[in-house]
LUMMARKOL-118276 format. One line per field, with one value per residue (C-alpha): residue number from 1; x, z, y. Coordinates in Angstrom, 2 decimals. Example, Ala and Ser with C-alpha at 12.3 -4.5 7.8 and 13.67 -1.06 7.14 Angstrom:
n	1 2
xx	12.30 13.67
zz	7.80 7.14
yy	-4.50 -1.06
This chain:
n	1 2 3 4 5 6 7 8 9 10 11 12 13 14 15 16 17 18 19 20 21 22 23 24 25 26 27 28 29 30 31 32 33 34 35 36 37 38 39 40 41 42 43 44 45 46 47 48 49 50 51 52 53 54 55 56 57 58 59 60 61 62 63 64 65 66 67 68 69 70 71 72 73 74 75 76 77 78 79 80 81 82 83 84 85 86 87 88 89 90 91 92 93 94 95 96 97 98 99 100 101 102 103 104 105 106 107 108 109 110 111 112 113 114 115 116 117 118 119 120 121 122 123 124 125 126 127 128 129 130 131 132 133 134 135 136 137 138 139 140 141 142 143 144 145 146 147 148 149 150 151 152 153 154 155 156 157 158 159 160 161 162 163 164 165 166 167 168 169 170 171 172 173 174 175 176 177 178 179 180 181 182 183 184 185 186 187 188 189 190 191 192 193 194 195 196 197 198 199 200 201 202 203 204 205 206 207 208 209 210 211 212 213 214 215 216 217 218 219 220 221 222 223 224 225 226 227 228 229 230 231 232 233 234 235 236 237 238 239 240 241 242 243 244 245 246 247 248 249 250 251 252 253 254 255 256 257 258 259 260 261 262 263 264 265 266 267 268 269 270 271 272 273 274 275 276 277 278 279 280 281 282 283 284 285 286 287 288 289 290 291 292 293 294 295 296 297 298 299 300 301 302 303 304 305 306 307 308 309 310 311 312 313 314 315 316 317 318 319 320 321 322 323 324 325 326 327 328 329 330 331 332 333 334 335 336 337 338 339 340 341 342 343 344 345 346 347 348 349 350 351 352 353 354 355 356 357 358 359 360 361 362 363 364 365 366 367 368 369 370 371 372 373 374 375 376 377 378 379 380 381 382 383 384 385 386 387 388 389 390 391 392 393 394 395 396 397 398 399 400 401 402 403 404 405 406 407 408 409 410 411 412 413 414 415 416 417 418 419 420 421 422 423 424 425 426 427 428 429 430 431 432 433 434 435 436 437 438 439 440 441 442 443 444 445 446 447 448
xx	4.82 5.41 4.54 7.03 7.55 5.21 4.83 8.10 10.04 13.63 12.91 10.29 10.65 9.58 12.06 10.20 7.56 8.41 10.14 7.91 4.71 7.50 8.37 4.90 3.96 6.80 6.53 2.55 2.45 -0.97 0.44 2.73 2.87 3.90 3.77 4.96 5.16 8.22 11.15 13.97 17.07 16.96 18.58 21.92 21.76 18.00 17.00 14.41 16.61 13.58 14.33 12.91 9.33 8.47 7.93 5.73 2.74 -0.07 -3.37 -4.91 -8.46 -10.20 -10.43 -12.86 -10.99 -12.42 -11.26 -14.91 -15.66 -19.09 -20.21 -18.28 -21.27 -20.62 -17.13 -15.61 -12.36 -13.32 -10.95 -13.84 -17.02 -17.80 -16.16 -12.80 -11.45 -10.55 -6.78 -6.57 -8.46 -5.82 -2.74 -3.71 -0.20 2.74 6.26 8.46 11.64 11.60 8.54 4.88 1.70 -2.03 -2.14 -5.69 -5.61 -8.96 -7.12 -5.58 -3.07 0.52 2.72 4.22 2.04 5.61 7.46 10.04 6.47 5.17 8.39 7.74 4.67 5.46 8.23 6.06 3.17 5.49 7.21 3.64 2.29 6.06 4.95 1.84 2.64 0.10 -1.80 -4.47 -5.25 -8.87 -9.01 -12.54 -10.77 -8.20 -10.99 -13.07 -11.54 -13.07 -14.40 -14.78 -12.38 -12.26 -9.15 -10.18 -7.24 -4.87 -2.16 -0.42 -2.41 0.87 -1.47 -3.77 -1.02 0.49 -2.80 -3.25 0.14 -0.44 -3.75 -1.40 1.55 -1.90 -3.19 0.14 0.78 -2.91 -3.10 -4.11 -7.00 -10.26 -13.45 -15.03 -11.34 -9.45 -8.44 -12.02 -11.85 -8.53 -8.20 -11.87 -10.74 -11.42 -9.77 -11.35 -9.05 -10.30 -8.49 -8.52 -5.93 -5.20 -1.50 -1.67 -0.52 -2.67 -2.53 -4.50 -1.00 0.31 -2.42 -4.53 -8.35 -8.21 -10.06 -9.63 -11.86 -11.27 -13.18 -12.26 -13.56 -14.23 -17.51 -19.98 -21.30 -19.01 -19.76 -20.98 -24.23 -24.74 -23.69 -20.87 -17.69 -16.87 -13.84 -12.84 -9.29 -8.35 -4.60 -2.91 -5.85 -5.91 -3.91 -6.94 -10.04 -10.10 -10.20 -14.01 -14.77 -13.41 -14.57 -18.33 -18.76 -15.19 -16.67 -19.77 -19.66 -17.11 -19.60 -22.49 -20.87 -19.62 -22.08 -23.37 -20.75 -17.84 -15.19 -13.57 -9.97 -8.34 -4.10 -2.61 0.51 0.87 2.58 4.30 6.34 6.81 9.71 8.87 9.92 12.30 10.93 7.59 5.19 4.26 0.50 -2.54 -4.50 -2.34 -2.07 0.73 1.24 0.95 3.37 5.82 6.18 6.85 9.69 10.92 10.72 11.84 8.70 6.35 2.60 1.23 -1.80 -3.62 -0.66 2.25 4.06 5.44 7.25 7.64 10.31 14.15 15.33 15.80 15.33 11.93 10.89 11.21 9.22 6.78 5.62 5.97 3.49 0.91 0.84 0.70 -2.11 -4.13 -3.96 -5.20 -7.20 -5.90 -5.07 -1.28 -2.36 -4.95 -4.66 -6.59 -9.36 -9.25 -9.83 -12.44 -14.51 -14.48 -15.81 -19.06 -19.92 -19.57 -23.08 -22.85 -19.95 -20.87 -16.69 -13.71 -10.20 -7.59 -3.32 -1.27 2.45 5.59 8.60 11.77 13.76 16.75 19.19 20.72 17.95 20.18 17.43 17.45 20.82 20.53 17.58 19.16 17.33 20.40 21.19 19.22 19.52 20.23 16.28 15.40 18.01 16.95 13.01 14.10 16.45 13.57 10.55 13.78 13.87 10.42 10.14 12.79 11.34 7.89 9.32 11.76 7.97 6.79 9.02 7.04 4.51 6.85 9.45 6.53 5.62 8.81 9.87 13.06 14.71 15.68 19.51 17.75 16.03 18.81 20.95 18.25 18.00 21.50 21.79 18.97 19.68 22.94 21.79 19.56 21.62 24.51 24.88 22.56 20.30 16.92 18.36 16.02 13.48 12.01 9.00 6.80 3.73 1.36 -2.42 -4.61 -8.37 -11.06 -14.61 -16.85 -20.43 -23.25
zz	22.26 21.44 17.87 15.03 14.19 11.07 9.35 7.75 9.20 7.13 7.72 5.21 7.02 10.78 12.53 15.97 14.23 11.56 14.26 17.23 14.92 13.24 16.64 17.99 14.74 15.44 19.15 18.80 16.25 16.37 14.80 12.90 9.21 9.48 5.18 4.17 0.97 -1.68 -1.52 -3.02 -1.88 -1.58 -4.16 -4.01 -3.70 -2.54 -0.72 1.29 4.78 7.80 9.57 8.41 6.84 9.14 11.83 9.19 11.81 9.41 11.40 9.07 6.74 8.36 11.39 12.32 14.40 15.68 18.67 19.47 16.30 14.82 12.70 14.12 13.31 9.84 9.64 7.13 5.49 3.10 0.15 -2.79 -3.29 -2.46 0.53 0.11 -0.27 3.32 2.06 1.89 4.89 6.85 5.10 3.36 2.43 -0.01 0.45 -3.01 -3.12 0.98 0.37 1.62 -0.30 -0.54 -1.77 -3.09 -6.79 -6.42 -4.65 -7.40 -4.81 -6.47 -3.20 -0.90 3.02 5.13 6.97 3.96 2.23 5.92 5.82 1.93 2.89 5.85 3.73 0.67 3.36 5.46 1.58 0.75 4.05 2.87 -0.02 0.78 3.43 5.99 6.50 4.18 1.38 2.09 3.13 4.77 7.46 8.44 9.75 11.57 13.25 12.48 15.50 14.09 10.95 9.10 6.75 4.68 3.73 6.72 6.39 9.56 10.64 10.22 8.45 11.41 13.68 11.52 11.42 15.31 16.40 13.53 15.56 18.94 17.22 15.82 19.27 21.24 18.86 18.65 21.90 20.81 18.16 18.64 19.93 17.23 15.94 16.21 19.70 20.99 19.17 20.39 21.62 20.23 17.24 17.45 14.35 12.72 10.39 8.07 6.31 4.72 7.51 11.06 10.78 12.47 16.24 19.06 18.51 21.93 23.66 21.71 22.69 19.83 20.36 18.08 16.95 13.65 12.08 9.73 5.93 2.30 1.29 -2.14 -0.49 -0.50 1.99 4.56 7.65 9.13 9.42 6.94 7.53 10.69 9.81 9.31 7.13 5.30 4.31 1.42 0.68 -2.09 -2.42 -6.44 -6.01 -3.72 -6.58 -10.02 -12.62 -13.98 -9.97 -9.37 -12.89 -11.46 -8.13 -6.40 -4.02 -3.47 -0.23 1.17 0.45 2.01 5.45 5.48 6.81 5.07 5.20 5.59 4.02 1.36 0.59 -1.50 -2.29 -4.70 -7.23 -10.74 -11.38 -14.78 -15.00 -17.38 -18.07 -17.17 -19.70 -19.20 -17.40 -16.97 -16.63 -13.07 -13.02 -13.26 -10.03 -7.72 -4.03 -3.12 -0.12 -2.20 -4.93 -2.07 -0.74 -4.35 -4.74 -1.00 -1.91 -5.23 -6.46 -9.69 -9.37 -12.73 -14.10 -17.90 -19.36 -18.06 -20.44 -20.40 -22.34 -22.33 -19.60 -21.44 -18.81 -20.44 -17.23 -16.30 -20.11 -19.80 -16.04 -17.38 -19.96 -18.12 -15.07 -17.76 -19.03 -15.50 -14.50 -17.45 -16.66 -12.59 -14.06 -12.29 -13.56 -13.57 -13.38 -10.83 -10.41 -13.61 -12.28 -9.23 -10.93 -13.03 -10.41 -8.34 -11.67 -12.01 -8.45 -8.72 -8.07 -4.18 -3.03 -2.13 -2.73 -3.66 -5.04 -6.30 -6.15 -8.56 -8.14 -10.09 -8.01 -9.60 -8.95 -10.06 -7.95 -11.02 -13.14 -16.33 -17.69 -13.75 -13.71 -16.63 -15.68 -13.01 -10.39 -8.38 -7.05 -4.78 -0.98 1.72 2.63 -0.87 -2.28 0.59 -0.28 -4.18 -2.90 -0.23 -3.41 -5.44 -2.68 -2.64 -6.04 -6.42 -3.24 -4.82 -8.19 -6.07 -4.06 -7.46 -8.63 -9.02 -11.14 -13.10 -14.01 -15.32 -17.43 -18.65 -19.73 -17.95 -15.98 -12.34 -13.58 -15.96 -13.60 -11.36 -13.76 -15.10 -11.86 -10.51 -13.74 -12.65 -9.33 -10.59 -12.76 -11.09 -7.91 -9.23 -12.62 -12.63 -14.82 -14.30 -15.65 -17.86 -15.36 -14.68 -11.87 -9.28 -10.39 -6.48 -6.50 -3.45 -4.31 -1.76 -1.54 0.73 0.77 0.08
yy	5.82 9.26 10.30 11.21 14.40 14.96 18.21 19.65 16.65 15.94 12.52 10.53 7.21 7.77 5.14 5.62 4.25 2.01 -0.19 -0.49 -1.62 -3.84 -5.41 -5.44 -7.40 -10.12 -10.34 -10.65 -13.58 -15.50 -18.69 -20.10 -21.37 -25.02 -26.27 -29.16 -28.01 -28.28 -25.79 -24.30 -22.38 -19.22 -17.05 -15.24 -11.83 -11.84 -8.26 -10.13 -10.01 -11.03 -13.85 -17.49 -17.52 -20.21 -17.56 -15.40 -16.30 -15.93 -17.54 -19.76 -18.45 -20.96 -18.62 -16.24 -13.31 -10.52 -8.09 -7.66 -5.23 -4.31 -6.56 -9.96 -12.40 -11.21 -11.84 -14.56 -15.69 -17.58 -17.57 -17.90 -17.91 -21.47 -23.40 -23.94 -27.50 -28.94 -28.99 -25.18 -24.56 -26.77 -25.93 -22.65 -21.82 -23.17 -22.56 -21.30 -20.05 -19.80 -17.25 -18.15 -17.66 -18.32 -22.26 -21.36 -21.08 -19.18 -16.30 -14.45 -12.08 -12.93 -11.24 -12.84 -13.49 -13.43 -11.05 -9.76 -8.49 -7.08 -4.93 -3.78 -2.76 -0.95 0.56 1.55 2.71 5.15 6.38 7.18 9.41 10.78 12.27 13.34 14.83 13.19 9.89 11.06 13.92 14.80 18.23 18.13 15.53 19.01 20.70 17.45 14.68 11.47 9.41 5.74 4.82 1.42 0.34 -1.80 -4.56 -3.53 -6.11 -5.14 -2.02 0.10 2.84 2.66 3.19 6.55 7.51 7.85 8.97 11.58 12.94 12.59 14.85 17.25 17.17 18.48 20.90 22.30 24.20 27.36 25.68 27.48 25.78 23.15 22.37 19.16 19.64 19.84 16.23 14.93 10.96 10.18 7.99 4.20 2.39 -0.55 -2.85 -5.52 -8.08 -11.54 -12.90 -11.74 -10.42 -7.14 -6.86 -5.79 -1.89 -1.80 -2.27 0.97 3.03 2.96 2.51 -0.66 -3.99 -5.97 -7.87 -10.39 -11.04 -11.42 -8.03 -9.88 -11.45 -8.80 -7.57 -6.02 -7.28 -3.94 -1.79 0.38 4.35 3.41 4.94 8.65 7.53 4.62 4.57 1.72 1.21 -1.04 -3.23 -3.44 -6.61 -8.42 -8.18 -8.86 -5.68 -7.29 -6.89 -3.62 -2.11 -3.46 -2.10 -0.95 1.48 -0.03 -1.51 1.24 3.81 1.83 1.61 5.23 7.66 10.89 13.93 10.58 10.68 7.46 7.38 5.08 5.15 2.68 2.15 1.42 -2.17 -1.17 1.35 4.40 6.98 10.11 12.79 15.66 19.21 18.50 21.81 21.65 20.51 23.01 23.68 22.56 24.10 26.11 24.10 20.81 22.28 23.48 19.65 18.00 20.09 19.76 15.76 16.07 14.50 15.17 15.82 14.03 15.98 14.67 16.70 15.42 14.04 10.37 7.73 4.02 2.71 3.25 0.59 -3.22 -4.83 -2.99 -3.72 -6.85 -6.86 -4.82 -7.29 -10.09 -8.78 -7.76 -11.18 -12.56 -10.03 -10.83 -14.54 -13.72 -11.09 -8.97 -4.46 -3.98 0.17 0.25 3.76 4.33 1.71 3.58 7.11 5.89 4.66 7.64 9.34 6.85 7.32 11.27 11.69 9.37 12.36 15.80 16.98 15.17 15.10 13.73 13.95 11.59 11.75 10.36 9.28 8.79 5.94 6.66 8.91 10.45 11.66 12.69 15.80 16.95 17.07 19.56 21.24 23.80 21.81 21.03 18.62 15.58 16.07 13.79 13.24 13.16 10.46 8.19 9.08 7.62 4.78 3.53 3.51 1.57 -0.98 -1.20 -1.69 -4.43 -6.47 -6.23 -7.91 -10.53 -11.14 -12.09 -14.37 -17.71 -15.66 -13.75 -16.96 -18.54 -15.90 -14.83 -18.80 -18.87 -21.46 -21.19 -20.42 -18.44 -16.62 -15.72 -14.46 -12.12 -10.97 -10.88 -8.50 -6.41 -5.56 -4.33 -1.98 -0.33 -0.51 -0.14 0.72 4.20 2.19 4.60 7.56 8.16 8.75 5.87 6.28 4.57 5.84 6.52 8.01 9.05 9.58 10.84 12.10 12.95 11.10 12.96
């Protein structure tokens, strides 16, 4: 497949892309959820549009899968730390609202395992390279390319797959590079993905240099030799440990199996959100370059000084508290990206260099202090870029529904009135004009 057009591209959501891992992940299903558990009927108005959950093809945990990867004898799914009852290792999944999840009550993850929540993902994932700019932030990694990367809870491998049509686009583009660049490295890369459940298609057939191999990275240890990968990339796994585990010992393991000069990367989002306040300063010691692409994306790099308020929006109040409650209950951080930042401080002394980029997107289209600020106004690209985190956002709170009801005390009616009112605010209604954001972090260092 030929690789999207990357750097300086209008587009933020590579369709090329986006739909031929999304085809390669239904067409390459490795088995199909068959519950037996209780249902109900879909709600009205839902913005989960994939086909019946039925097909979600999630193998079962009970499984061992492994495309022949280092470290197979290793691999495990268990779901806790002792063997899980025989019921969850036959039938691991429940049915609610026409959504699967885990049936364990030992696995804390409150998203939906079905192909709706593959799409979000992939959605969310391609928004995220959009805003950065690239498939990763670490600046050591634009000099060297990496021969042998792991990502570490890879859901459907999409980021692997950016990752390696990004080198392709690098590589056709890099003609004139000089000797000990990235084209003296070119179609070297062998990706490694890792996840609790086998859900990602066989990248092999798109040309990547791929195997997966499946574990709950909540069991320590990893099931690889110690100093193996040059990079290990980590994306929106705050939802798959507890806060007590990743306060402990988050980067622990990752650091173990990433050689000396390698380089860790981790990119997550905040679950609450905040409002962001009007004509923020633009943050200290920021690149030029980095600078340049928030304003071509209409996005806000957040530094210790910018400034921020509680959300003005009724409808995200009222999510906000209910997910904190929820959280607390799983134990789980509703703002990982301050667990995240925190433990890349206590392991300062294991990197030799590292950085960090935090950066607000708004969600609403009609910011009412932009409007006012002499900005101008939103283009094409950049509306989309704000309407895509939106829809992102909304799936992600739809995905949580069980969790959520029960938190916020409603009824099913209740429910659905709550959230046939939300989705028309903030769809409809310009209800995030106070600057309501999705709240994204990438942090990276380089092992000493």
């Amino acid at each position: 497949m030929n690789g999207p057009s990357w750097a300086g591209s209008s587009a933020y959501v590579h369709p090329s892309l986006l739909t031929s891992h999304l085809e390669a992940y239904a067409n390459e299903r490795h088995a199909s959820i068959d519950s037996s558990s209780t249902n109900s009927q879909p709600r009205v108005g839902s913005l989960s549009s994939a086909p019946n959950p039925n097909s979600s093809s999630l193998s079962t945990p009970s499984q061992n899968t492994n495309n022949g990867g280092a470290g197979a004898d290793g691999s495990t799914s268990s779901l806790s730390s002792a063997p899980a009852p025989l019921d969850y290792v036959a039938n691991p999944f429940t049915r609610i609202n026409d959504r699967t999840y885990f049936r364990d009550p030992e696995n804390s993850y409150p998203l939906p395992c079905d192909l709706p929540e593959i799409h979000r993902q992939s959605l969310r994932t391609m928004t995220l390279i959009r805003v950065f700019g690239a498939p990763y932030c670490a600046t050591p990694l634009k000099d060297k390319r990496p021969k042998k990367i792991l990502e570490l809870a890879c859901g459907s491998g999409l980021w692997s797959h950016a990752c390696h049509d990004y080198f392709l686009e690098q590589d056709a583009g890099d003609s004139k590079s000089p000797k000990g660049t990235l084209k003296d490295n070119k179609n070297t890369t062998s990706f490694t993905g890792l996840d609790i459940v086998s859900i990602a298609p066989d990248l092999r057939r798109k040309g990547v240099d791929w195997q997966f191999v499946r574990h709950d990275i909540r069991k320590p240890p990893l099931p690889f030799p110690s100093d193996h990968f040059d990079f290990v990339f980590i994306k929106d796994a705050g939802l798959c440990q507890s806060a007590t585990a990743q306060q402990i010992d988050l980067l622990g393991e990752p650091l173990r199996v990433l050689k000396r000069g390698g380089i860790l990367e981790v990119w997550d989002s905040d679950h609450v959100f905040r409002a962001l306040l009007p004509n923020p300063s633009p943050a200290p010691n920021v690149s030029k370059k980095d600078q340049k692409h928030a304003d071509f994306t209409a996005t806000y790099t957040i530094s210790p000084a910018t400034p921020f308020a509680a959300a003005q929006n009724k409808y995200l109040l009222d999510y906000n508290s209910w997910v904190e409650k929820a959280f607390e209950k799983r134990k789980l951080t509703p703002m990982p990206c301050a667990t995240i930042g925190l433990s890349f401080t206590t392991e300062a002394d294991a990197f030799r260099s590292g950085g960090s980029r935090r950066i607000a997107i708004p969600l609403g289209a009609e910011v009412r202090w932009e409007q006012t600020s002499g900005r101008g106004k939103l283009n094409a690209e950049q509306l989309d870029l704000r309407h895509t985190a939106l829809t992102t956002t909304i799936q992600m709170i739809e995905g949580m529904e069980p969790m959520l009801m029960e938190a916020s005390g409603k009824s099913q009616d209740e429910w659905d009135r709550w959230w046939a009112a939300m989705t028309t605010d903030l769809l409809q209604k310009n209800g995030l004009a106070n600057g309501e954001c999705l709240e994204v972090g990438a942090w990276w260092g380089q092992k000493r």
